[in-house]
N, C-alpha and C positions, 0 to 999 in steps of 0.2 A: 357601379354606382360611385366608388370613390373617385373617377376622372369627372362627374358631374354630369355624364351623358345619359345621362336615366333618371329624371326627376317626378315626385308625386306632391299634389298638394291637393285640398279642396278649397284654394282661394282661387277665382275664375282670373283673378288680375295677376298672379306669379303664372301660371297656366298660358296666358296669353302669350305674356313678356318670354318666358324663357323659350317658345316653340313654337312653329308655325303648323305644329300637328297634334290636333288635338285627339286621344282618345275615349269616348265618353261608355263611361262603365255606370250605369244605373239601375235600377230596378224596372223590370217590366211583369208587374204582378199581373194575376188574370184577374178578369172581370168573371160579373157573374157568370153570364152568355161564354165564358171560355176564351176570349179574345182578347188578346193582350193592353194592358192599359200602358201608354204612351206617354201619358203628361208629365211623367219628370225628365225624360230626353228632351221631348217639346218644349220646357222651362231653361235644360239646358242650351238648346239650342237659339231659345230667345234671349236668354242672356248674353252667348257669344256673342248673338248680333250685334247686341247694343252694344258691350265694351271693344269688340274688335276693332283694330285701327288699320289693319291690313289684309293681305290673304293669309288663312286659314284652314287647312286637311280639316274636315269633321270624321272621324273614322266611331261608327257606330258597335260599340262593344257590348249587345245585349241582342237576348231572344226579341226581336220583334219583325212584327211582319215585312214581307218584300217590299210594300210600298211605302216603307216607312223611312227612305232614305230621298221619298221624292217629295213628301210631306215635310221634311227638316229643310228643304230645300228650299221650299214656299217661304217656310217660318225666315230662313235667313234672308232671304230678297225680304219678305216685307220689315223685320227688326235691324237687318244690314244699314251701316253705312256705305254711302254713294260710293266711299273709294271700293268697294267690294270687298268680298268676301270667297 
């Protein structure tokens, strides 16, 4: 960490700026029914879209289900900017 290659913040705009790889660490509490609730990755992931200016790694760092990496996928084509993501 003192050469600067290993940064942490919860501001999503130093997060962008310093790295084109993002690792998102959140909470995936259970629901009632036992299955994992999503919506604060989903929030993350909608926010990257919108501030993203370039291409961006999503690497998903929580329990959640297998199909939850093709749902974040959705989320960024629809909140993405046209230059991609």
């Amino acid at each position: 960490m003192g050469t600067g290659q290993l940064r942490f913040s919860s501001l999503l705009s130093n997060c962008l700026a310093w790295s084109a790889i993002q690792i998102l660490c959140v909470g995936t509490p259970s629901l009632e029914n036992g299955s994992a609730d999503i919506k604060q990755i989903e929030e993350v992931a909608r926010n990257i879209g919108q501030a993203a200016t370039g291409y961006h790694l999503i690497v998903s760092k929580s329990t959640v289900p297998v199909t939850t990496s093709v749902k974040l996928s959705g989320t960024l084509a629809i909140y993405g900017k046209p230059t991609g993501i």
